[in-house]
BADO-687088 format. One record per residue: residue number from 1; residue in one letter; x, z, y of N, C-alpha, C, O in turn. Coordinates in steps of 0.1 Angstrom, whole numbers. Layout:
BEGIN
{NUM a {X Z Y} {X Z Y} {X Z Y} {X Z Y}}
...
This chain:
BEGIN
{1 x {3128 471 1081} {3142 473 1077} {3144 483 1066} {3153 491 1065}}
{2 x {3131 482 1059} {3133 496 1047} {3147 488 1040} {3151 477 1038}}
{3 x {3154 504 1036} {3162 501 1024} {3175 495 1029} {3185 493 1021}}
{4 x {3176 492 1039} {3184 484 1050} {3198 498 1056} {3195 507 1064}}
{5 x {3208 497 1052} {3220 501 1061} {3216 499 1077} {3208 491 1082}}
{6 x {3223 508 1083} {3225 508 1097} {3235 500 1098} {3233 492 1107}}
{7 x {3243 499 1093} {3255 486 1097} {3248 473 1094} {3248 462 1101}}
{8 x {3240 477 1082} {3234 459 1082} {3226 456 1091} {3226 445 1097}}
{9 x {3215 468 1095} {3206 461 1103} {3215 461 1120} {3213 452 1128}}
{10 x {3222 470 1122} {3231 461 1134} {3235 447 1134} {3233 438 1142}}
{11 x {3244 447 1121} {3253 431 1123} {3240 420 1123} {3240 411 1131}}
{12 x {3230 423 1112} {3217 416 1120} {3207 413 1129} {3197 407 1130}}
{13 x {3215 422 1135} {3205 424 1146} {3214 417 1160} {3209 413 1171}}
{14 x {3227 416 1155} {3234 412 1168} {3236 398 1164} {3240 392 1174}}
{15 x {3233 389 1153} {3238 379 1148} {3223 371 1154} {3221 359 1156}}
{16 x {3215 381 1155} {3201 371 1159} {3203 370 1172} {3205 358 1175}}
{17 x {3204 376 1178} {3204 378 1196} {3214 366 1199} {3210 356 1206}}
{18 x {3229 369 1192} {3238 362 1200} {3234 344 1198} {3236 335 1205}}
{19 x {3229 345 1186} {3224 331 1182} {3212 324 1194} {3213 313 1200}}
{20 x {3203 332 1194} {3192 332 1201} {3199 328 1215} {3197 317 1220}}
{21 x {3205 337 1219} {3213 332 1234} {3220 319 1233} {3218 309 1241}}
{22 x {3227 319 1225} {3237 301 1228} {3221 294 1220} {3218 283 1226}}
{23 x {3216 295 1216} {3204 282 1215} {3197 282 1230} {3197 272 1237}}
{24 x {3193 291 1231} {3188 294 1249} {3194 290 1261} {3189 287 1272}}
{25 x {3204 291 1258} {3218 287 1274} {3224 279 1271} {3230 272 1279}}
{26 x {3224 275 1253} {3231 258 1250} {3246 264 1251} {3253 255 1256}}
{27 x {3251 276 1249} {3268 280 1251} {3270 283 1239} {3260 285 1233}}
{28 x {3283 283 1231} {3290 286 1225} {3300 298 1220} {3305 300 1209}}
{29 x {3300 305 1232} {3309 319 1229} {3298 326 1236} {3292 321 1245}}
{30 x {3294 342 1229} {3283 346 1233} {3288 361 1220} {3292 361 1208}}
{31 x {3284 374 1232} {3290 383 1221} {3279 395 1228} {3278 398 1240}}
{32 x {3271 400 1214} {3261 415 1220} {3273 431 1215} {3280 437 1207}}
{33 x {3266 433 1228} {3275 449 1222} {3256 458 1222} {3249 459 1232}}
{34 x {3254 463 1211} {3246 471 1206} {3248 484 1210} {3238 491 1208}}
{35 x {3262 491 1217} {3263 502 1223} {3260 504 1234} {3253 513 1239}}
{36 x {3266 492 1242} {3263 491 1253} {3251 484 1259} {3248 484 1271}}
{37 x {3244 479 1249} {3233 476 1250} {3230 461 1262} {3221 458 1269}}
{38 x {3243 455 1261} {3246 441 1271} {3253 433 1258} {3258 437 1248}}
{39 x {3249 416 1266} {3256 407 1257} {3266 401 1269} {3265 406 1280}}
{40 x {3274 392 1265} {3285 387 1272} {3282 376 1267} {3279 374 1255}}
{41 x {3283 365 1281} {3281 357 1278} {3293 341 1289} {3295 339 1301}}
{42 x {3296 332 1276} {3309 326 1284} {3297 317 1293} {3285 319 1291}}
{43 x {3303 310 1301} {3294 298 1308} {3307 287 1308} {3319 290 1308}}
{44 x {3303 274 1309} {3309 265 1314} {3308 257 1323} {3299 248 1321}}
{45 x {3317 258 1336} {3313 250 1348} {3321 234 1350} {3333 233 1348}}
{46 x {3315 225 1353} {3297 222 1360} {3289 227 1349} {3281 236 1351}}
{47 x {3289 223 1340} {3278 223 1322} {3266 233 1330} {3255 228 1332}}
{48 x {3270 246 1334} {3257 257 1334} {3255 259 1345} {3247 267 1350}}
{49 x {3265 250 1354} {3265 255 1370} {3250 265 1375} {3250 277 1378}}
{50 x {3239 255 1373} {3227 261 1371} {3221 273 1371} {3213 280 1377}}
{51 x {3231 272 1357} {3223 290 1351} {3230 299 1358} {3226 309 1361}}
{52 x {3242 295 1362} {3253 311 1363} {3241 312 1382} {3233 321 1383}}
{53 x {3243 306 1388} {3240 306 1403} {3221 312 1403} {3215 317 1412}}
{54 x {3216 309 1391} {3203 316 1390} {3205 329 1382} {3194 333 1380}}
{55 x {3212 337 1377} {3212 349 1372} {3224 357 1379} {3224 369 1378}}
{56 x {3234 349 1386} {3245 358 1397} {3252 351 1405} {3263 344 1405}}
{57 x {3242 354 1415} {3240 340 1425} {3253 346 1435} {3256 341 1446}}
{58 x {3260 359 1429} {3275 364 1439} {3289 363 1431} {3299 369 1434}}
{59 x {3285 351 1416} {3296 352 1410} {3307 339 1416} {3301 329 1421}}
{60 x {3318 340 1415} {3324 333 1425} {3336 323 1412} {3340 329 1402}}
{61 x {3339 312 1413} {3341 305 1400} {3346 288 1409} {3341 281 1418}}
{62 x {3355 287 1400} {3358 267 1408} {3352 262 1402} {3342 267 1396}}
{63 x {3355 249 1402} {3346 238 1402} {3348 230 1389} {3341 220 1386}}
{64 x {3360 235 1379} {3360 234 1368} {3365 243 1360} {3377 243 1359}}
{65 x {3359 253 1353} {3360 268 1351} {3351 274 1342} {3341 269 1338}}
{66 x {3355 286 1339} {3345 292 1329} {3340 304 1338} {3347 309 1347}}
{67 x {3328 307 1335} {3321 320 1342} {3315 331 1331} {3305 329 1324}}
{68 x {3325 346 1330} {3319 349 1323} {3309 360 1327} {3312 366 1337}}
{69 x {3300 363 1321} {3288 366 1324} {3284 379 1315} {3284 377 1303}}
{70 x {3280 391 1320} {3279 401 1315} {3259 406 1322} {3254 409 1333}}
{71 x {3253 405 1306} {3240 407 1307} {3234 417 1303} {3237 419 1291}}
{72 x {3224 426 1308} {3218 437 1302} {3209 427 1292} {3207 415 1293}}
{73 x {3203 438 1282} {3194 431 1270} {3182 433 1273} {3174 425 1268}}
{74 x {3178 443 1280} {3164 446 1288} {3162 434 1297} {3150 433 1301}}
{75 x {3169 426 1302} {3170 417 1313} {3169 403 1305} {3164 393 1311}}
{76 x {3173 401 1295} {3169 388 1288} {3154 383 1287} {3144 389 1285}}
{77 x {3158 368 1287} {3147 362 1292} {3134 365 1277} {3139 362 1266}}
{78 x {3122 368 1278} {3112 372 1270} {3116 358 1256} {3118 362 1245}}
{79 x {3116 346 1258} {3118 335 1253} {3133 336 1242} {3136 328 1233}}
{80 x {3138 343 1246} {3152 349 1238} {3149 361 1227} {3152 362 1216}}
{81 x {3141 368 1234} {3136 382 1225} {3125 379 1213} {3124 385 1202}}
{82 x {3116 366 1217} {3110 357 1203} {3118 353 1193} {3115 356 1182}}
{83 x {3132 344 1199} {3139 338 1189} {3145 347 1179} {3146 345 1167}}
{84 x {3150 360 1187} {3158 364 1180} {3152 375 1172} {3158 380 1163}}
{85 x {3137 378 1175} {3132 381 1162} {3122 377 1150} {3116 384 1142}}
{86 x {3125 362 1152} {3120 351 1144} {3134 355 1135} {3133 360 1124}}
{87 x {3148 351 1142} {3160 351 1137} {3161 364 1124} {3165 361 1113}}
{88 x {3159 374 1126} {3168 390 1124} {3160 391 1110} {3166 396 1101}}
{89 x {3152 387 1109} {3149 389 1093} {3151 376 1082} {3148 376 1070}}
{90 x {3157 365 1089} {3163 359 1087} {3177 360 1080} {3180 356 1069}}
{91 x {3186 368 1089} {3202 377 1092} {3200 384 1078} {3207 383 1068}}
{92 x {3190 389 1080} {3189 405 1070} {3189 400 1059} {3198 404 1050}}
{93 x {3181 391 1056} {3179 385 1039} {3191 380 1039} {3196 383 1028}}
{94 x {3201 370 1047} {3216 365 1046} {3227 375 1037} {3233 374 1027}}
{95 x {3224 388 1046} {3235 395 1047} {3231 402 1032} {3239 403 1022}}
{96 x {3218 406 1033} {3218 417 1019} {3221 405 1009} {3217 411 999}}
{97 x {3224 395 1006} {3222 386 997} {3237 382 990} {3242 380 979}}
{98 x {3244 382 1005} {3255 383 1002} {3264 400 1001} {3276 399 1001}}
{99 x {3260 407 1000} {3266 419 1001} {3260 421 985} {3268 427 978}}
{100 x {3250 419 981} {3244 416 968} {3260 408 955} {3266 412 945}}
{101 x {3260 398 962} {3264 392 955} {3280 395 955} {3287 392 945}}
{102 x {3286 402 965} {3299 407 967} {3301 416 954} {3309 415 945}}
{103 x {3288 428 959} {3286 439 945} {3288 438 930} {3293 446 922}}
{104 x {3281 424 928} {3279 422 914} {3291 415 910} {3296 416 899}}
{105 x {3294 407 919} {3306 401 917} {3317 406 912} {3321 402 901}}
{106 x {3325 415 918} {3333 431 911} {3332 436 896} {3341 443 891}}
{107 x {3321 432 891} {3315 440 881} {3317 426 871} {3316 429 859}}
{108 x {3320 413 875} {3323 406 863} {3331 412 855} {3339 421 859}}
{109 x {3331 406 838} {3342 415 832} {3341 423 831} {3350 428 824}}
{110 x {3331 431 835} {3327 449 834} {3319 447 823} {3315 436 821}}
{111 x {3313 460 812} {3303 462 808} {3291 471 812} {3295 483 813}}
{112 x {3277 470 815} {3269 475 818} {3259 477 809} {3257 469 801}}
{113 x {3248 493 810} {3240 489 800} {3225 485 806} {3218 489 815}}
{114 x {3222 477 798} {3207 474 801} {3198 474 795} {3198 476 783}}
{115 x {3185 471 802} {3172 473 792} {3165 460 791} {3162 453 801}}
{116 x {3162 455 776} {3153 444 771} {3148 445 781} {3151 455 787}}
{117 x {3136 435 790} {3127 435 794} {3118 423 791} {3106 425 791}}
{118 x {3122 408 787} {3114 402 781} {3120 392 772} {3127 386 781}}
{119 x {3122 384 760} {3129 374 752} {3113 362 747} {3102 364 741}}
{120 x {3124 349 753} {3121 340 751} {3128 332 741} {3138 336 734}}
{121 x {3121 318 740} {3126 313 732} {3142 307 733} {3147 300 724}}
{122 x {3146 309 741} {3164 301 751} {3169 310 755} {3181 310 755}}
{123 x {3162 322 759} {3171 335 770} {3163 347 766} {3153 347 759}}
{124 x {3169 356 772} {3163 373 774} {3167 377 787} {3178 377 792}}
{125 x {3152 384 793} {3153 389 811} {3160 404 800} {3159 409 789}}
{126 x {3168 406 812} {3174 423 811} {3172 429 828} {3172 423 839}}
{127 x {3170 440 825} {3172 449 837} {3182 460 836} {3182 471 830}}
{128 x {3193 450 847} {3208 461 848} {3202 469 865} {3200 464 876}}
{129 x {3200 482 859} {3197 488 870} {3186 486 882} {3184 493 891}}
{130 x {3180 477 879} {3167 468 887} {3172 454 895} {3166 448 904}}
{131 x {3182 451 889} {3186 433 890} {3182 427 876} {3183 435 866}}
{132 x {3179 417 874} {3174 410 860} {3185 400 862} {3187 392 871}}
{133 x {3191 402 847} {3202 390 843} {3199 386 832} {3188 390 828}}
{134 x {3203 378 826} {3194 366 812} {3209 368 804} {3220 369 809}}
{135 x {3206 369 791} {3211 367 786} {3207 355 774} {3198 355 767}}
{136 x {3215 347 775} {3209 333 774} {3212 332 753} {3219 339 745}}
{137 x {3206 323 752} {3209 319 735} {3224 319 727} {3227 324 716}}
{138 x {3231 310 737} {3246 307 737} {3255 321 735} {3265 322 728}}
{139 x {3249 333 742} {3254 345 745} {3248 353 738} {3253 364 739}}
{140 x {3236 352 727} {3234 363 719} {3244 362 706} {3254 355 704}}
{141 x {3235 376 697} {3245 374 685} {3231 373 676} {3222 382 678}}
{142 x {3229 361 665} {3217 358 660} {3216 370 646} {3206 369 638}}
{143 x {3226 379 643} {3232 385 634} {3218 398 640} {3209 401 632}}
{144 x {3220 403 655} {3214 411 661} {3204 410 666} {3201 419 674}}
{145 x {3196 402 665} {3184 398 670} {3169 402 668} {3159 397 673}}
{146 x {3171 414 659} {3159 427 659} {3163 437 666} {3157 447 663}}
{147 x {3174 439 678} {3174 444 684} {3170 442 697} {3171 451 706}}
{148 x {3166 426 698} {3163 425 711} {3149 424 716} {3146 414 723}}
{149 x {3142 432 714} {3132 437 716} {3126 443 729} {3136 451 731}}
{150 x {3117 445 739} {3118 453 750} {3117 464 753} {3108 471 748}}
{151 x {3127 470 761} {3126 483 761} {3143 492 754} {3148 503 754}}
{152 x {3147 477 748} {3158 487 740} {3172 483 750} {3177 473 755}}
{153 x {3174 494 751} {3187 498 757} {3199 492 752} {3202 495 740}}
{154 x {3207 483 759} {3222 475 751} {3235 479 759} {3233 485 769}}
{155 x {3246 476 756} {3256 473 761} {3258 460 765} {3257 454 755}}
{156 x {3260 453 775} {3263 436 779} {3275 433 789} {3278 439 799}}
{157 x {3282 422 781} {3292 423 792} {3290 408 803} {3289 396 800}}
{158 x {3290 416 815} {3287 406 823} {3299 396 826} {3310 398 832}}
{159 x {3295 384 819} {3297 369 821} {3305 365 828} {3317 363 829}}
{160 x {3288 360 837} {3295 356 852} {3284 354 864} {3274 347 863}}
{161 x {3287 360 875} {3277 359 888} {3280 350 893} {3291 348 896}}
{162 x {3269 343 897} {3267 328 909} {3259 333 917} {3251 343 916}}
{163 x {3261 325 926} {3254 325 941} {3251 313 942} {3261 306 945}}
{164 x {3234 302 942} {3233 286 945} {3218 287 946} {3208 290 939}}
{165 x {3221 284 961} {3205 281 971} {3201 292 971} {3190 295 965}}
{166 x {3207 301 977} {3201 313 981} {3194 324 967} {3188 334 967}}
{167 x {3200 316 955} {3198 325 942} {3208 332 936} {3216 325 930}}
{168 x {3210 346 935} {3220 352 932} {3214 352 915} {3202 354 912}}
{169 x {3226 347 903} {3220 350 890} {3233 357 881} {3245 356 883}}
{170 x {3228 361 872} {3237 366 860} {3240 366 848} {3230 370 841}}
{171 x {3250 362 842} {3248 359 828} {3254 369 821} {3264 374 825}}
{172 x {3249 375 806} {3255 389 803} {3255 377 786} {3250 367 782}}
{173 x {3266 386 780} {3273 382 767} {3270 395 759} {3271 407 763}}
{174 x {3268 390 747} {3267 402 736} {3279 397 724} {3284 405 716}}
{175 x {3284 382 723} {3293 374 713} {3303 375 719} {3313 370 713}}
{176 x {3307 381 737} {3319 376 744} {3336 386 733} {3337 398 730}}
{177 x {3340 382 732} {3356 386 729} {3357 400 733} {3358 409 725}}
{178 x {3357 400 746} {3359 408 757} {3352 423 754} {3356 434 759}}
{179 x {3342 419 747} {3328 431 745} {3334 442 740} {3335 452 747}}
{180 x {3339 442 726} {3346 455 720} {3355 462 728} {3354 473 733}}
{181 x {3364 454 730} {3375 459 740} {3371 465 751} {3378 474 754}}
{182 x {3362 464 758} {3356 470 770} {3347 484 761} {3346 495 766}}
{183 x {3343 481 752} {3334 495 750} {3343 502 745} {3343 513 751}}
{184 x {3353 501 735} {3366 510 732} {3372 512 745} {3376 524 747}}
{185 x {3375 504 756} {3384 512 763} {3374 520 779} {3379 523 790}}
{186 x {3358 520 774} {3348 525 782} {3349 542 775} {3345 550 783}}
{187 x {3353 548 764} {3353 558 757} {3364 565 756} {3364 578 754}}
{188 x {3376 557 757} {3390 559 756} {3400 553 765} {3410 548 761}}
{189 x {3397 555 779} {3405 549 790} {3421 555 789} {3428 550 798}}
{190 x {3426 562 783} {3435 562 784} {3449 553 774} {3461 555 775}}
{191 x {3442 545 764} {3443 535 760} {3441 521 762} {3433 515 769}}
{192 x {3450 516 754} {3449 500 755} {3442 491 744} {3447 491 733}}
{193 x {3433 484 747} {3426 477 735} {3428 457 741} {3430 453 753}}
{194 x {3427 449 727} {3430 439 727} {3426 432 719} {3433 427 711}}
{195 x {3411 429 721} {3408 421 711} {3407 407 707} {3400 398 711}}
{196 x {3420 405 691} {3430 395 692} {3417 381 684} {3421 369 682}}
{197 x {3405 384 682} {3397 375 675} {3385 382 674} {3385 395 673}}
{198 x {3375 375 673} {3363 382 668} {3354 370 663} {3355 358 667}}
{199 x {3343 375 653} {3335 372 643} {3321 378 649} {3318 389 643}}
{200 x {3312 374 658} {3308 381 663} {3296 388 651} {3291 381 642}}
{201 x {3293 398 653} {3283 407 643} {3288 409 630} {3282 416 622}}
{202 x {3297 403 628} {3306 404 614} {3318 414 618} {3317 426 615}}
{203 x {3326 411 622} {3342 417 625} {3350 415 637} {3352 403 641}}
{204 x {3355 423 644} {3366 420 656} {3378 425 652} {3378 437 650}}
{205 x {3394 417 649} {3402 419 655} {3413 431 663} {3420 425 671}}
{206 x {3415 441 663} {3416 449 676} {3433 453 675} {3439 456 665}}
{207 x {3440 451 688} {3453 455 687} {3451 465 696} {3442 464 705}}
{208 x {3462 478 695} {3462 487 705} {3470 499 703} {3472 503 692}}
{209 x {3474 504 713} {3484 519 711} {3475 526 706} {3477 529 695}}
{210 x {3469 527 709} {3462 544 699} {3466 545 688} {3473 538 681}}
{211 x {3459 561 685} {3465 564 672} {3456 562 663} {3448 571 662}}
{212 x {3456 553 656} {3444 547 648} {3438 558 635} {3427 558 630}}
{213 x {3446 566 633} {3439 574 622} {3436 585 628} {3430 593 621}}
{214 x {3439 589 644} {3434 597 648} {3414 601 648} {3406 594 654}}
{215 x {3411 612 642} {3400 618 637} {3388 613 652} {3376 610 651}}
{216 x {3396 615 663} {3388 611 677} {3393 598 677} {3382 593 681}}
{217 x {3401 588 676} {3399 573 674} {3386 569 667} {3377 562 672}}
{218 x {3385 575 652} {3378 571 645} {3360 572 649} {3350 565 647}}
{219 x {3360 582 655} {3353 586 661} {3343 577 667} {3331 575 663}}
{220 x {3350 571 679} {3348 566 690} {3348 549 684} {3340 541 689}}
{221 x {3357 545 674} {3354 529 666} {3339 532 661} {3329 528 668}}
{222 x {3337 539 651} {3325 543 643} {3312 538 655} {3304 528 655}}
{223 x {3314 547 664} {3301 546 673} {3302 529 683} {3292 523 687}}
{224 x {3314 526 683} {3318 510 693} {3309 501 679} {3301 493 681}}
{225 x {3313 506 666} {3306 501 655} {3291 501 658} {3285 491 658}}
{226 x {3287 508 660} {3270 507 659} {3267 505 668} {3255 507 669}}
{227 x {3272 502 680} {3264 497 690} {3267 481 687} {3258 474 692}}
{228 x {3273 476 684} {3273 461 678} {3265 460 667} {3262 449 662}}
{229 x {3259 472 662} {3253 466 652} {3258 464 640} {3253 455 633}}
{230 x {3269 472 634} {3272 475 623} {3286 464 622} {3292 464 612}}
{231 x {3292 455 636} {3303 451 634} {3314 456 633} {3320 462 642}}
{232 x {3320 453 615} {3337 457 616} {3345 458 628} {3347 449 636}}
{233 x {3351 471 631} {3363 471 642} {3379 468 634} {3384 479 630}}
{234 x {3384 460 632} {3398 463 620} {3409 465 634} {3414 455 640}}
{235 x {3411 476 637} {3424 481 644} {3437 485 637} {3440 492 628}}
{236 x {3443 478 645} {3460 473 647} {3470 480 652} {3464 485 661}}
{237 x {3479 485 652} {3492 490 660} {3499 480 662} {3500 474 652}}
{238 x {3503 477 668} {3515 467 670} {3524 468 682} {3521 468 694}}
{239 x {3537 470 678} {3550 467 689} {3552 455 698} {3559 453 707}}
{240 x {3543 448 693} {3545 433 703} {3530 438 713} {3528 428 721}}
{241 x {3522 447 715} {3511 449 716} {3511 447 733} {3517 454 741}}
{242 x {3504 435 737} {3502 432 748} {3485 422 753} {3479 412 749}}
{243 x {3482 435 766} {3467 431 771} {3466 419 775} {3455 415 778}}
């Protein structure tokens, strides 16, 4: 469980057991408490008559009824304690996969920076942080394309995250609209940017309150400028100015 949360490796740890138990007893409602270190377990009578009268042969119950059943986990049957740790690394890869993809997911629309790590002829591997996202053909800028080289550090704005067959993937944009606007307003959050068109590697568009001749606007365009790669920023004032 390297690298593993204590909440995750509980919730997986309880998700294997309780599973393990209704495959085992063939029941349906079945709940571990990890504090208390017992599972509960429903029965249904006649269905388990069987089981309940061989594990609490003093529990008292009619004849068409539920029996509920409260079990130490030291006391479960050896045949339960296999399943459920066939199960739990099972759980664990579920859960981190989806808590993976919850994460990244948030961050759509965001920009991140990443590193070249390999370009092909259709796509480019990047490494955002030690996840690899592609930034595919459709999504480069062919204007910038000596910069994609390995090893070089970019700005990308992430796309879009899927989740299909147990494959979490990413797609990062360098032509997206969205791009400038996010790196002007990654420098200058206390403003508003809107980028009303873009020309990708040529020119963007930009509406926004700032104070465009301000010495620190300029500043901060100049450098949004070179990290595109030498694309025009043409910023706007406008009274109709909406994100």
């Amino acid at each position: 469980m390297a690298n593993t949360s204590s909440e995750t490796a509980d919730k997986a740890l309880c998700m294997s057991i309780e599973t393990a138990v209704r495959q085992y007893y063939k029941v349906s409602d079945c709940q571990a408490d990890l504090e208390d270190r017992t599972v509960n377990i429903v029965f249904q009578i006649p269905e388990h008559k069987h089981i309940v009268d061989s594990i609490c042969p003093d529990i008292v119950y009619a004849e068409k009824d539920i029996a509920p059943v409260t079990l130490n986990m030291a006391s479960l049957p050896r045949k339960i304690v296999r399943i459920s740790r066939v199960l739990l690394d099972q759980f664990l890869a579920e859960i981190r996969l989806a808590d993976d993809f919850a994460r990244w997911k948030r961050r759509r629309n965001h920009i991140m920076e990443g590193i070249i790590k390999k370009r092909f002829r259709d796509y480019i591997e990047v490494d955002l942080n030690g996840k690899t996202a592609l930034l595919t053909k459709r999504n480069w800028v062919q204007k910038e394309m000596f910069l994609y080289e390995p090893g070089r550090v970019l700005f990308f704005h992430i796309y879009s995250v899927t989740l299909n067959n147990d494959n979490l993937s990413m797609v990062l944009s360098r032509r997206s609209k969205l791009l400038p606007q996010l790196l002007l307003k990654s420098h200058l959050p206390m403003y508003r940017f809107y980028c009303r068109r873009r020309f990708p590697g040529e020119k963007s568009r930009i509406l926004t309150d700032a104070p465009i001749r301000d010495s620190k606007i300029i500043e901060v365009r100049d450098r949004v400028s070179r990290e595109l790669s030498g694309e025009i920023l043409e910023m706007r004032n406008s009274d109709g100015f909406n994100k």
